[in-house]
Backbone as a chain_set.jsonl record, in Angstrom:
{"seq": "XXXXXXXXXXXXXXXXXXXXXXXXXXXXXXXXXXXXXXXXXXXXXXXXXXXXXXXXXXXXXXXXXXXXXXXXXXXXXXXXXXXXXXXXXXXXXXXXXXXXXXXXXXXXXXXXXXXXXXXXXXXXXXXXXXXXXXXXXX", "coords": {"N": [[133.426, 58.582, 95.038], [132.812, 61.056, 93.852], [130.438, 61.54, 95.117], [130.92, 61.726, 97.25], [132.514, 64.242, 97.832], [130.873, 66.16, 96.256], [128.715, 66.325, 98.732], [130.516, 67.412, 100.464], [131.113, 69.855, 99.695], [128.294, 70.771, 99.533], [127.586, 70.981, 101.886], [129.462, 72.662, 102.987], [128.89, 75.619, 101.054], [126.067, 75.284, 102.28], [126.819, 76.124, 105.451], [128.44, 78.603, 104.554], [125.998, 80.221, 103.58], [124.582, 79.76, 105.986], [126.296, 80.632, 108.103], [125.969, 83.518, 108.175], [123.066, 84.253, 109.191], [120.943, 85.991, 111.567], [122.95, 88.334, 111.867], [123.096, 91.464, 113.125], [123.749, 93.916, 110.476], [124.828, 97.573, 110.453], [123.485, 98.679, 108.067], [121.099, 97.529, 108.258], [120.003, 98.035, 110.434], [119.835, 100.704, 110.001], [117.725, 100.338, 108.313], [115.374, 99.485, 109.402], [115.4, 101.699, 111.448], [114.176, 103.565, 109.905], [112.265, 102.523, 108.76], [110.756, 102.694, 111.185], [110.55, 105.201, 111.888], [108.85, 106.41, 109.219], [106.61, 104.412, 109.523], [105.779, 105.67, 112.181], [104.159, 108.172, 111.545], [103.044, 107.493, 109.129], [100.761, 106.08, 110.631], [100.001, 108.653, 112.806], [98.763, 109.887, 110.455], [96.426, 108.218, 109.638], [95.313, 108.752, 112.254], [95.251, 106.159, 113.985], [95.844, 106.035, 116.855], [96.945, 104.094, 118.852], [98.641, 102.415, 117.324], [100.485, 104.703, 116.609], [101.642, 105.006, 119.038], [102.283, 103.04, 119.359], [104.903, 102.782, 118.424], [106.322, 104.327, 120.054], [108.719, 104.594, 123.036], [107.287, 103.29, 125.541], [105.794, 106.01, 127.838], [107.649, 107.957, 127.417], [109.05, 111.093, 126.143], [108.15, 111.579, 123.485], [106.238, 109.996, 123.36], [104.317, 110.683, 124.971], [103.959, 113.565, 123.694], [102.198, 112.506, 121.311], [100.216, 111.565, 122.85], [99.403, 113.974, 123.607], [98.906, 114.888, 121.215], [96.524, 113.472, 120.349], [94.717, 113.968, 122.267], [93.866, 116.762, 121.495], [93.105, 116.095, 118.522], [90.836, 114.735, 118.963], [89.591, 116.611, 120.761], [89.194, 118.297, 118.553], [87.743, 117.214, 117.016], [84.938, 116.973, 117.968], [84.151, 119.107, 117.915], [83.607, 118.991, 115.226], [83.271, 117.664, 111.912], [84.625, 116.238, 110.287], [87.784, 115.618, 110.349], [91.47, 116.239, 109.63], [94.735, 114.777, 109.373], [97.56, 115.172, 107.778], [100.543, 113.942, 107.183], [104.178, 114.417, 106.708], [107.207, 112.906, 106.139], [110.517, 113.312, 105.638], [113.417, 111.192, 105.444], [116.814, 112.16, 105.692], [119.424, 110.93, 106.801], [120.792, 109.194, 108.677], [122.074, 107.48, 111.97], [123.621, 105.197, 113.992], [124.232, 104.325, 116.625], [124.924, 101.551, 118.625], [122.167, 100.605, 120.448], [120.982, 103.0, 120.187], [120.149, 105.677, 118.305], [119.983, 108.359, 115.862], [117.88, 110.449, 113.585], [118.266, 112.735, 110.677], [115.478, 114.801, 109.747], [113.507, 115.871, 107.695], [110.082, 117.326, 108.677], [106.944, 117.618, 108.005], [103.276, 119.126, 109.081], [100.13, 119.397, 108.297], [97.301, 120.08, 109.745], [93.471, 119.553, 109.286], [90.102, 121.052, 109.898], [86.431, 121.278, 110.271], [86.94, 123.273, 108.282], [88.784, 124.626, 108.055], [93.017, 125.017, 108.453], [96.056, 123.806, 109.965], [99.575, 124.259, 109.532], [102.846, 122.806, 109.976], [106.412, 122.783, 109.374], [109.453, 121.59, 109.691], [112.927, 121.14, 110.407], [114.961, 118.612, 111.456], [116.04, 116.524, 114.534], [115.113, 112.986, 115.174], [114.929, 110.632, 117.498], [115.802, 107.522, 118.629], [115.466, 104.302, 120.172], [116.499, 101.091, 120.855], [114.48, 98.789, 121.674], [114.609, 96.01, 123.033], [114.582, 94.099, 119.74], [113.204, 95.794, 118.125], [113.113, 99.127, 117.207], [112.774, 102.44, 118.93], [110.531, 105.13, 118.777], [111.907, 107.743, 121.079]], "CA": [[134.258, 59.706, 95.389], [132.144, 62.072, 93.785], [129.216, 61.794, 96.073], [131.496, 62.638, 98.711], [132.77, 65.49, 97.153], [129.731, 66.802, 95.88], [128.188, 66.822, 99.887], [131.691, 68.376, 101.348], [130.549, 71.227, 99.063], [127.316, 71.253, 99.332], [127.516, 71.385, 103.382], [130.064, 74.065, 102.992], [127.681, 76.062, 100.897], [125.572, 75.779, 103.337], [127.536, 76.776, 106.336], [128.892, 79.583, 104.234], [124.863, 80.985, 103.859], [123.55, 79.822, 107.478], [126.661, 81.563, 108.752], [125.504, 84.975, 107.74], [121.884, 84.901, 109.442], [121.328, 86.812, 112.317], [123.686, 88.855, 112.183], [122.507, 92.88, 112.642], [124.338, 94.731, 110.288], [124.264, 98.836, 110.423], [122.298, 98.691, 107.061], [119.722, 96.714, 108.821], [119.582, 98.813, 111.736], [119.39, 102.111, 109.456], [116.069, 100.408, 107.277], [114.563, 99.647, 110.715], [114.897, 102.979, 111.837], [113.611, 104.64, 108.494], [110.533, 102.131, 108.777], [109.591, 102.936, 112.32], [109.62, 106.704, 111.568], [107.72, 106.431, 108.607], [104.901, 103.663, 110.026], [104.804, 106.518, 112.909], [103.941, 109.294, 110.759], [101.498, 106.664, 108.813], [99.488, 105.923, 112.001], [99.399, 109.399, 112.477], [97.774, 110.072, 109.325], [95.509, 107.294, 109.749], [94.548, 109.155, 113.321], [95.697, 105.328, 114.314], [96.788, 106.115, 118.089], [97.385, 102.966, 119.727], [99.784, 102.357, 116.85], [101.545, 105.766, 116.896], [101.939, 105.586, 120.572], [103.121, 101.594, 120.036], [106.117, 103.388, 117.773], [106.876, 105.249, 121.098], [108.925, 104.024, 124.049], [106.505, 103.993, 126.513], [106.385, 107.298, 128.577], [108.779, 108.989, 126.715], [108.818, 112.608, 125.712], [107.337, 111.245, 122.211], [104.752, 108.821, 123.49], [103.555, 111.905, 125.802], [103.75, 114.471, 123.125], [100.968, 111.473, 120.565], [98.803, 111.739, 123.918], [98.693, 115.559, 123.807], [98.096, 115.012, 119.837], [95.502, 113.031, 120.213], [93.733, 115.148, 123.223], [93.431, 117.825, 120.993], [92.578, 115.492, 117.812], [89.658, 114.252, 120.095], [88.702, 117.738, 120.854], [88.663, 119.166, 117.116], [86.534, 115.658, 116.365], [84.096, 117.285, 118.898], [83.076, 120.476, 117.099], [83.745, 119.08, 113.528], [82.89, 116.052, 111.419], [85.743, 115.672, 109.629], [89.453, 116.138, 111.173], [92.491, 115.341, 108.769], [96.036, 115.101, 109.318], [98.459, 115.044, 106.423], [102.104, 114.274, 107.642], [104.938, 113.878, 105.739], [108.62, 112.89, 106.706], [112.063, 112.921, 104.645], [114.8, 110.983, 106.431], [117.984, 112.316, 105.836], [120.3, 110.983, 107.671], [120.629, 108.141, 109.971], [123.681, 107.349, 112.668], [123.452, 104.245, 114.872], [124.931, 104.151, 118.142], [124.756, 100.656, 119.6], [121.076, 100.627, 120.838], [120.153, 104.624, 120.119], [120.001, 106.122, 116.819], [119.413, 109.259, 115.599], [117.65, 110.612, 112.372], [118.224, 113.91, 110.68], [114.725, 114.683, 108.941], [112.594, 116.967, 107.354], [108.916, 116.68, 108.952], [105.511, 118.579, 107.5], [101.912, 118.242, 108.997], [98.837, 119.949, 108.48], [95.904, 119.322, 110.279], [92.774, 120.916, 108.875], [89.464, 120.529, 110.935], [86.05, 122.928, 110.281], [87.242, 124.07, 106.866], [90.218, 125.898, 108.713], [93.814, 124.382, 108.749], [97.233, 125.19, 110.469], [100.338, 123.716, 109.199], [103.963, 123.426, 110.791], [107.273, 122.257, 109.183], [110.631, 121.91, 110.3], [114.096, 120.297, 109.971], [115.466, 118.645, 113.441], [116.286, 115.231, 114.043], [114.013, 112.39, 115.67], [115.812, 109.854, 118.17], [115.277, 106.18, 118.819], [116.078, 102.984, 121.565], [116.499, 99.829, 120.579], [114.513, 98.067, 123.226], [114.845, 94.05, 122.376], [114.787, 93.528, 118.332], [112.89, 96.819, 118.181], [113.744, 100.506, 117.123], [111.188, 102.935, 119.425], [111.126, 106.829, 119.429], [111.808, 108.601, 122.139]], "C": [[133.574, 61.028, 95.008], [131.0, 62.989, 94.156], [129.79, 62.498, 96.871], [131.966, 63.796, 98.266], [131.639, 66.729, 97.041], [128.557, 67.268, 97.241], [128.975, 67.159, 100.995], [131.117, 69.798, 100.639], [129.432, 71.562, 99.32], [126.897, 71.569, 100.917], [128.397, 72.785, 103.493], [129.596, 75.212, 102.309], [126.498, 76.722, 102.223], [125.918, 76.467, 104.655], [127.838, 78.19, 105.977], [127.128, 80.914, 104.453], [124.475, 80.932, 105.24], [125.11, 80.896, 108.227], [126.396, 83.322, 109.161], [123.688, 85.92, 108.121], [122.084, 84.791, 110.99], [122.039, 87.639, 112.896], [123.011, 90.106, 111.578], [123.939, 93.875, 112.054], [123.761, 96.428, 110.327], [123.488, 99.337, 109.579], [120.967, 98.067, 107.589], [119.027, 97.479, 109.21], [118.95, 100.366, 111.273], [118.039, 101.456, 108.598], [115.199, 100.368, 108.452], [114.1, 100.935, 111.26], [113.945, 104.095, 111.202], [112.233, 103.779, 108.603], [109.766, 102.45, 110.112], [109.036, 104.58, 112.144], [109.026, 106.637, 110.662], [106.404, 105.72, 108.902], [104.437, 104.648, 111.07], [104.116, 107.541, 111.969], [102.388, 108.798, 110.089], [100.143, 106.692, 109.792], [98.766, 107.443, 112.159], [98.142, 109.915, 111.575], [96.275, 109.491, 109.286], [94.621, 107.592, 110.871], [94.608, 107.264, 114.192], [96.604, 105.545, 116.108], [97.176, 105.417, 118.746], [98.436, 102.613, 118.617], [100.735, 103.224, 116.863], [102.169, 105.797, 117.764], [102.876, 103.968, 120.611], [104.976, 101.77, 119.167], [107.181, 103.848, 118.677], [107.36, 104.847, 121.8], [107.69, 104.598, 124.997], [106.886, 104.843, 127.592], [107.423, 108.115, 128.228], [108.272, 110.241, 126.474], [107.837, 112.363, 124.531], [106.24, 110.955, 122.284], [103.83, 109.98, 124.131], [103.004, 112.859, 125.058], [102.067, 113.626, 121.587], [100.325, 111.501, 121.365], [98.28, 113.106, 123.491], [97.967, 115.758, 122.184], [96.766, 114.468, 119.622], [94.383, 113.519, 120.816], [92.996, 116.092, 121.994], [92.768, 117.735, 119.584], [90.767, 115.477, 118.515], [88.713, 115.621, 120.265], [88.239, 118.102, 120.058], [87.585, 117.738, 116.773], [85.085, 115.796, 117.244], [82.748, 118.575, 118.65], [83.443, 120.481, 115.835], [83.731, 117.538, 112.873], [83.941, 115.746, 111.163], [86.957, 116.284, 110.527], [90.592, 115.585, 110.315], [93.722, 115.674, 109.203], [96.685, 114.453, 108.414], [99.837, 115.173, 107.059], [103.025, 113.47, 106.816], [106.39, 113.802, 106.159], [109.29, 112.603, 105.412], [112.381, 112.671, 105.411], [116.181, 111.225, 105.289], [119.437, 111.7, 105.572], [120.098, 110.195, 108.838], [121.616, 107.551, 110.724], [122.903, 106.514, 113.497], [124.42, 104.037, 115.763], [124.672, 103.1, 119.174], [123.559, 100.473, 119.609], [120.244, 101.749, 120.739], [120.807, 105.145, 118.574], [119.315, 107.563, 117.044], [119.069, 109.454, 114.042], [117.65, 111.854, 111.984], [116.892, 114.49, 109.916], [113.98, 116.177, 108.781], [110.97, 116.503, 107.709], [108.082, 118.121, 108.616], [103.937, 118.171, 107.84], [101.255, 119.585, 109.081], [97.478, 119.251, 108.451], [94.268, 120.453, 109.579], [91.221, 119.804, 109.72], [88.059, 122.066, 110.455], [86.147, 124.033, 108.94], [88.392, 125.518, 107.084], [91.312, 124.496, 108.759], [94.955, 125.191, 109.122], [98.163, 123.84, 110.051], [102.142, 123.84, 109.918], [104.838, 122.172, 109.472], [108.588, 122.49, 109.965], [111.657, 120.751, 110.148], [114.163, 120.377, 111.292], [115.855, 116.723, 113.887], [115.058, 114.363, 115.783], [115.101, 111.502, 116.504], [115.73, 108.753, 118.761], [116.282, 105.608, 119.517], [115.617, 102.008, 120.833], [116.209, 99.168, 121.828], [114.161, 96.433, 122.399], [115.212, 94.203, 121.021], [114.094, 95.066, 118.153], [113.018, 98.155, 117.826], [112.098, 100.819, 117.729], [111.781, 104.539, 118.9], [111.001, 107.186, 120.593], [112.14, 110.049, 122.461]], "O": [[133.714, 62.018, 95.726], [130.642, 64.143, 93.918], [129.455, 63.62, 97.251], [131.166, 64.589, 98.763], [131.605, 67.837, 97.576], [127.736, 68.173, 97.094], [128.566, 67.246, 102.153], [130.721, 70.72, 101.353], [129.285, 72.781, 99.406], [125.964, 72.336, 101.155], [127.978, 73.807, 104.037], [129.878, 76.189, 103.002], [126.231, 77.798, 102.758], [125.231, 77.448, 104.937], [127.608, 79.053, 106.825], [127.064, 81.953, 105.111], [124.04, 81.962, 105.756], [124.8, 81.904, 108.862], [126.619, 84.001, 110.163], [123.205, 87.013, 107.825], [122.845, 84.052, 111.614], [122.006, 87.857, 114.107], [122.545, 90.236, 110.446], [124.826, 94.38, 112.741], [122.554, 96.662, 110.256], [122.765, 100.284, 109.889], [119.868, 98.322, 107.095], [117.898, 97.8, 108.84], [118.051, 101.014, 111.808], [117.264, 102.334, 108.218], [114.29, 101.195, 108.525], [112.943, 101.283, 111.495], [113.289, 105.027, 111.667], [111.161, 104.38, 108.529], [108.541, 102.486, 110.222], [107.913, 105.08, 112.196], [107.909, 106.891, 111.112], [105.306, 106.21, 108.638], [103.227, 104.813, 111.226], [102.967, 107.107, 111.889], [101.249, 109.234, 110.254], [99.005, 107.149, 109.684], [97.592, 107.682, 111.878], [96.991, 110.221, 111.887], [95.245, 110.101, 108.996], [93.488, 107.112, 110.911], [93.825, 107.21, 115.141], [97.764, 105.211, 116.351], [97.976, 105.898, 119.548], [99.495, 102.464, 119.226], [101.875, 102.818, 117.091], [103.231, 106.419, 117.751], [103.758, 103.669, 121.416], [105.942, 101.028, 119.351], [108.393, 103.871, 118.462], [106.583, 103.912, 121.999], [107.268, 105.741, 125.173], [107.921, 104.687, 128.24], [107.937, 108.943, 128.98], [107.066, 110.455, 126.598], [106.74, 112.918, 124.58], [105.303, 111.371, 121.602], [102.668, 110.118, 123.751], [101.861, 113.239, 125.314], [101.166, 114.343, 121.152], [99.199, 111.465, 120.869], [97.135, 113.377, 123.129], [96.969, 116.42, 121.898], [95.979, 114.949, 118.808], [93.281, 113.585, 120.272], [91.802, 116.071, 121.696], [92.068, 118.659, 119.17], [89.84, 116.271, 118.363], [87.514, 115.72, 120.007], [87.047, 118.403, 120.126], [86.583, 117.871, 116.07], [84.24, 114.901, 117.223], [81.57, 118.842, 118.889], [83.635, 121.521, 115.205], [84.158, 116.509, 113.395], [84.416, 114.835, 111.842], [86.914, 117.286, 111.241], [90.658, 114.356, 110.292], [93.918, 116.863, 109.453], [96.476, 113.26, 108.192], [100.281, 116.26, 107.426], [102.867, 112.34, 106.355], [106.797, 114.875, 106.606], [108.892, 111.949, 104.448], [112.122, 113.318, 106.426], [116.407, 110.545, 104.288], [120.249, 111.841, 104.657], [119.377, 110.478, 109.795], [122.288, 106.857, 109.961], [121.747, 106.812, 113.798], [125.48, 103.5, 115.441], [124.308, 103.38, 120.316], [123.321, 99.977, 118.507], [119.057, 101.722, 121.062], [121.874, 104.846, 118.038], [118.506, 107.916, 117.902], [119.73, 108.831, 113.212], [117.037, 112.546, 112.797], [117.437, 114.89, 108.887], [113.939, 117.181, 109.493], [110.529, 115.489, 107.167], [108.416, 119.281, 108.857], [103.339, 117.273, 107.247], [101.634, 120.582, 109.695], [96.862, 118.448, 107.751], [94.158, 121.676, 109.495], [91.163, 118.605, 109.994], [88.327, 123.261, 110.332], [85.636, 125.132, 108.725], [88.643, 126.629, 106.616], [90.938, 123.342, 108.972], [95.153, 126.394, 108.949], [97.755, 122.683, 110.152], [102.562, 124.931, 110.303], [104.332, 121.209, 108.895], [108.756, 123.428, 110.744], [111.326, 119.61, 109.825], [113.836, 121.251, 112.095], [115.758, 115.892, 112.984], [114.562, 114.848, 116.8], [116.261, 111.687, 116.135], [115.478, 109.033, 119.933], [117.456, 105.963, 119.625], [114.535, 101.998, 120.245], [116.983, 98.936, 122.756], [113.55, 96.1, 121.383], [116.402, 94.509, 120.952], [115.103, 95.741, 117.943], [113.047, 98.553, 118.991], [111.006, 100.289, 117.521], [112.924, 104.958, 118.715], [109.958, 106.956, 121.204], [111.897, 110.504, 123.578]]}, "num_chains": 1, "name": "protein.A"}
């Protein structure tokens, strides 16, 4: 009697944990989002463009605007040995809407190139698609 006992429990146990996987909660969905903007930002840094751009929905405003960064990367890497970019994100603030998300963040980069640099900051928020399992920017 106590065998049986002892594997009514121990199946219910289990049921109780396997019930609970795969399921996306909004905590999930908000670390997802906070890791894709920071791995973009990384890549950045890294001058990594096939990863920055794989952050991006393809053709998006975003993915377009990592082309034009990189154009002009490419160019300063043309009349200068060295080229650095230093970018730095705070997130905020993160709201999930089904499949689109937004983030409210603080972003800082300076690029220096030549022994000259220009720097931009700004508060504004970043905005992501959930395409399959995925968070992208767009």
């Amino acid at each position: 009697m106590k065998k049986k006992y002892f594997f009514v429990v121990l199946f219910l146990i289990l049921a109780m944990f396997l019930s609970g996987c795969g399921i996306v909660t909004p905590a999930t969905d908000e670390a997802k989002v906070k890791s894709v903007i920071q791995g973009y930002y990384l890549a950045l840094n890294d001058q990594n463009w096939s990863k920055a751009k794989s952050y991006c929905v393809y053709g998006s405003e975003k993915y377009y605007k990592t082309c034009t960064i990189e154009d002009a990367i490419n160019t300063l890497n043309l009349y200068c040995n060295i080229v650095t970019i230093n970018s730095y994100v705070s997130i905020s603030n993160v709201s999930v809407y089904g499949n689109y998300s937004q983030a409210y963040c603080y972003i800082s980069v300076v690029i220096s190139a030549c022994g000259y640099f220009d720097s931009a900051s700004s508060y504004g928020y970043l905005y992501l698609q959930k395409t399959g399992s995925s968070w992208k920017l767009y």
